[in-house]
C-alpha positions in Angstrom: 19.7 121.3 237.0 23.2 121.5 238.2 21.6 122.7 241.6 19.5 120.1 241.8 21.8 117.1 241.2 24.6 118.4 243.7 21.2 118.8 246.3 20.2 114.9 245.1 24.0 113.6 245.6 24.2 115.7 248.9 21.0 113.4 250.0 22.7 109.9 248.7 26.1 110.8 250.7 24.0 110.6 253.7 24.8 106.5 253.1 28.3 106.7 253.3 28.5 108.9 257.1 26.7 105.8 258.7 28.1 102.1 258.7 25.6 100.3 256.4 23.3 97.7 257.8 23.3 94.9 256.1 21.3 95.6 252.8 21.1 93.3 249.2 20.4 95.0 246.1 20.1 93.4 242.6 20.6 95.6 239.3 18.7 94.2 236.4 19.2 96.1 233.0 18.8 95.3 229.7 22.4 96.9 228.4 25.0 94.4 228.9 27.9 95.5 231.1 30.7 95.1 227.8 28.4 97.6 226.4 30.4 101.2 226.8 27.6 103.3 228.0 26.3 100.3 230.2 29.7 99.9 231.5 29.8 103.5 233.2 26.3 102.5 234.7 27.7 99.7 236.1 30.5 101.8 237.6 28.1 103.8 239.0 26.3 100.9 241.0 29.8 99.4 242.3 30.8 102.9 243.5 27.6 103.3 245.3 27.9 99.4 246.6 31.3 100.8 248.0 30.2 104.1 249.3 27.2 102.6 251.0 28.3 98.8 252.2 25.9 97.4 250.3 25.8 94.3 248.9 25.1 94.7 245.4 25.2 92.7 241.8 24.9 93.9 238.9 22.7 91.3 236.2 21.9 92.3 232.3 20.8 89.4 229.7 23.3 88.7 226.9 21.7 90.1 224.1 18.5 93.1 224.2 15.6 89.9 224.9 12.8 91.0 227.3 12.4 87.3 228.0 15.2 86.4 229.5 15.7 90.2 231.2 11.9 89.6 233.1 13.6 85.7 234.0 16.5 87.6 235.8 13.7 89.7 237.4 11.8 86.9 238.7 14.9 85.4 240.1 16.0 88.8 241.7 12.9 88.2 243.7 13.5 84.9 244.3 16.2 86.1 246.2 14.2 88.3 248.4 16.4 91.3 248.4 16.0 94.8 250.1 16.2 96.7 246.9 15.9 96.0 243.3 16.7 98.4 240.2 15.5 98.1 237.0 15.5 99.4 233.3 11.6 99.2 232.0 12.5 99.6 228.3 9.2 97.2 227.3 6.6 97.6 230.2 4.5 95.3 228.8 7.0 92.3 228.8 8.5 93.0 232.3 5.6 95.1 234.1 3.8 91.5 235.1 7.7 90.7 237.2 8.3 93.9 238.5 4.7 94.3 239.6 5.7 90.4 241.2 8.3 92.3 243.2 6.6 94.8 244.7 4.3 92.3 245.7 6.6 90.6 247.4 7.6 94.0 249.7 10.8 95.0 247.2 11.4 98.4 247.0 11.8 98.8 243.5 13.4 101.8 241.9 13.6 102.3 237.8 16.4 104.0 235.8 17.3 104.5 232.2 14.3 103.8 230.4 10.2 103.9 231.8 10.0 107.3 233.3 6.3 107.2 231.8 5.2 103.3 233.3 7.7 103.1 236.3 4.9 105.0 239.0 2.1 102.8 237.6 4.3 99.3 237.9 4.5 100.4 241.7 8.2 101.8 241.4 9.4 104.5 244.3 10.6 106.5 241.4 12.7 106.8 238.2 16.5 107.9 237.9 16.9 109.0 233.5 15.9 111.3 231.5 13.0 111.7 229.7 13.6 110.6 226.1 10.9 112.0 223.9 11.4 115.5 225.8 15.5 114.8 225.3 14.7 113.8 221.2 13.1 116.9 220.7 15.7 119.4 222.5 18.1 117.5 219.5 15.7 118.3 216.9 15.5 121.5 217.6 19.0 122.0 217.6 19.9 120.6 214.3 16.8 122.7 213.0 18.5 125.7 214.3 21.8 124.3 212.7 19.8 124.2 209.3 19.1 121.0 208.7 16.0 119.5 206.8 16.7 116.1 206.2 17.6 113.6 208.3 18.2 110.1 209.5 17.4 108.8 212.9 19.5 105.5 213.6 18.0 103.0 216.0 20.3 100.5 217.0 17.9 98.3 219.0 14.7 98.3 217.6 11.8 97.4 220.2 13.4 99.4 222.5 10.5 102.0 223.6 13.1 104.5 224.7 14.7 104.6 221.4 11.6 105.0 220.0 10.4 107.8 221.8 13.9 109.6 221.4 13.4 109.5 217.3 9.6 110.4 217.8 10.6 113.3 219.8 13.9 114.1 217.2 11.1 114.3 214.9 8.9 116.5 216.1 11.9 118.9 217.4 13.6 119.2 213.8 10.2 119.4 211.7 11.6 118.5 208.5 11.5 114.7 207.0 13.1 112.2 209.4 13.7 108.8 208.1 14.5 106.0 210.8 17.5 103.9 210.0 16.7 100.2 211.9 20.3 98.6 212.2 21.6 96.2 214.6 24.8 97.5 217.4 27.0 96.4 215.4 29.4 99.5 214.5 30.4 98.5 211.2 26.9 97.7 210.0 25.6 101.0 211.0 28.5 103.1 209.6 27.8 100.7 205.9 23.9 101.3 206.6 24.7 105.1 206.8 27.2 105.7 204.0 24.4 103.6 201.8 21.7 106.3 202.9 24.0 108.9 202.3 25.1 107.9 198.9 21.7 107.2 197.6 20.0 110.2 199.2 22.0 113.5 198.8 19.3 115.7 200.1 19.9 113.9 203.8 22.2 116.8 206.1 21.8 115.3 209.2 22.2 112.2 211.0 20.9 111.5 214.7 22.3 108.5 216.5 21.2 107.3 219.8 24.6 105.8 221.2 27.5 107.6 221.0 30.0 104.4 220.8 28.2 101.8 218.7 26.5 104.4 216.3 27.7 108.2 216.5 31.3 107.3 215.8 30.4 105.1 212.8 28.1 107.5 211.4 30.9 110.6 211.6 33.2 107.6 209.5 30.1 107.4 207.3 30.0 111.1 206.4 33.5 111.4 206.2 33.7 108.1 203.8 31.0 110.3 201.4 32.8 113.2 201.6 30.3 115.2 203.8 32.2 116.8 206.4 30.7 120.5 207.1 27.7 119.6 204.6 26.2 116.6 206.7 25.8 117.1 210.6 26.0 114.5 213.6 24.6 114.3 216.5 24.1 111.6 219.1 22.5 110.6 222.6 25.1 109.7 225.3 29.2 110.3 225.1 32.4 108.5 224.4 35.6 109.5 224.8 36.1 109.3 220.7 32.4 110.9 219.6 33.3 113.8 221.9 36.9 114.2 219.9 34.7 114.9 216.9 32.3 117.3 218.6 35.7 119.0 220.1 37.5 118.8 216.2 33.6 120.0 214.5 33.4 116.7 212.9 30.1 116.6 215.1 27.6 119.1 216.5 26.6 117.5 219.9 25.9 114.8 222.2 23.6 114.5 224.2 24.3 113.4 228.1 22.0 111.7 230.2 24.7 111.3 233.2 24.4 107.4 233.1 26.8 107.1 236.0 24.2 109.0 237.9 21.5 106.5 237.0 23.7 103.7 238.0 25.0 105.2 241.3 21.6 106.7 242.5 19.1 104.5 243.0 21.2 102.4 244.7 22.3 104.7 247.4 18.3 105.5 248.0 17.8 102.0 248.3 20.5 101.3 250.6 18.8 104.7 252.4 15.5 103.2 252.2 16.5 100.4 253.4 18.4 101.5 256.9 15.9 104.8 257.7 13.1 104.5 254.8 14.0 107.5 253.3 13.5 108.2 249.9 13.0 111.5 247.6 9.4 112.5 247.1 9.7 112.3 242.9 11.3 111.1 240.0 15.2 112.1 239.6 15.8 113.9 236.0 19.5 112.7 235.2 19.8 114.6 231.7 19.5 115.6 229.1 22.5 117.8 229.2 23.9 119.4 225.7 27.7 119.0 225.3 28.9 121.0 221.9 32.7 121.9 221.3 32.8 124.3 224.0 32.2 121.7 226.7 33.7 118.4 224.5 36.9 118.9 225.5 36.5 119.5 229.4 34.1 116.0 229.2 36.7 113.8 227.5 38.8 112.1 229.7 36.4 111.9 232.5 34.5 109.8 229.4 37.4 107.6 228.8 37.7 107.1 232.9 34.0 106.0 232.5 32.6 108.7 234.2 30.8 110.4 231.6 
């Protein structure tokens, strides 16, 4: 994997060593930029707009609503741009505008979310991880770890992504799984947890699928029941203060996607496409990449430089 990436960034620094043509590229997602793992995405796409010359923005609705994500869409192609990237977490609400861009002769590239429809909505390829393949590696894991009861805590329900990383925990761990719905708000998830907790003592692990808005309130949850070394955590994606409990063994992992790839990538193939009409031949696989106490500390401040 590690081979492969350096090989994939070798390819995008091919943008840098010749002055860009002039070339427009619009960033639609459906995580806001305020949001912490969304904010190192968006670093990502302004370092590639600086490496490559690009002109690039960077546009995300202010709350998860497909609605108003496919009306940024449709305006992106409004604008007739040489590139546009998008996060397909609901095919079915935004296939009809992507499918509108490449229509229109927009070379269209997915990241994040919609490895599985991004091909079949005429995409050049997808930039992620495959999250029902990623789910599973966790539940495995915490299987291994001993656990047989656990929560799955989905911060933004109708997201398909989330979904299929709970479907896939579940299958991987092969004891009972119970999925928490909650909000992203922090301080509901960590109540919605500690009421689980309290009123369920067989639970003895806890999977949350953002490190920031729901792995740090659920390792305040267990330690608010008293369940440190009893209960285990684990989460999709990093932040600076989830990997401080996986480095302390307040938390058994996180799981890394390498979000600043999937922000930075697909716009320097664009911005290659674009100028030669090069692109790679398949799908990029960003993560998933398992960061336990050994690697914790080492990932830290490149997390809090929103890097990682």
């Amino acid at each position: 994997m590690k081979h492969f990436l350096k090989s994939t960034l070798a390819a995008a620094a091919l943008a840098i060593a010749t002055p860009a043509l002039a070339t427009d590229i619009i960033v639609v997602s459906h995580g806001q930029a305020s949001d912490p793992f969304w904010s190192v995405v968006k670093n990502g796409v302004e370092k590639a707009a600086a490496d490559t010359g690009a002109n690039v923005e960077y546009r995300a609705p202010e709350t998860f609503d497909m609605v108003a994500m496919s009306q940024l869409i449709d305006a992106a192609v409004n604008q007739e741009p040489d590139g546009l990237v998008v996060s397909i977490p609901d095919a079915d609400a935004l296939g009809p505008s992507i499918e509108k861009a490449v229509a229109a002769g927009i070379a269209v590239i997915s990241m994040n979310s919609g490895s599985n429809v991004s091909k079949g909505l005429g995409a050049l390829l997808h930039v992620g991880q495959e999250e029902f393949d990623a789910g599973k590696a966790a539940g495995e894991k915490m299987a291994e770890m001993g656990g047989t009861k656990a929560l799955c805590i989905n911060h933004e329900v109708g997201n398909v992504s989330l979904d299929d990383r709970c479907a896939g925990f579940a299958e991987g761990f092969g004891g009972e799984v119970i999925v928490l719905p909650t909000t992203n708000d922090p301080s509901e998830i960590e109540a919605k947890v500690k009421a689980s907790l309290d009123s369920d003592e067989s639970i003895d692990t806890v999977m949350a699928l953002g490190a920031s808005l729901a792995g740090e309130p659920a390792v305040a949850a267990v330690k608010a029941v008293g369940g440190e070394g009893s209960i285990r955590v684990g989460s999709f994606d990093l932040s600076a203060g989830f990997l401080e409990s996986v480095s302390a063994g307040e938390a058994a992992f996180a799981i890394d996607q390498q979000q600043y790839l999937q922000g930075y990538l697909p716009v320097a193939f664009l911005a290659l496409h674009a100028q030669y009409g090069l692109v790679p031949g398949g799908n990029v696989p960003s993560g998933p990449n398992l960061i336990t106490a050994d690697k914790a500390a080492q990932v830290v401040e490149l997390s809090a430089k929103g890097i990682r």
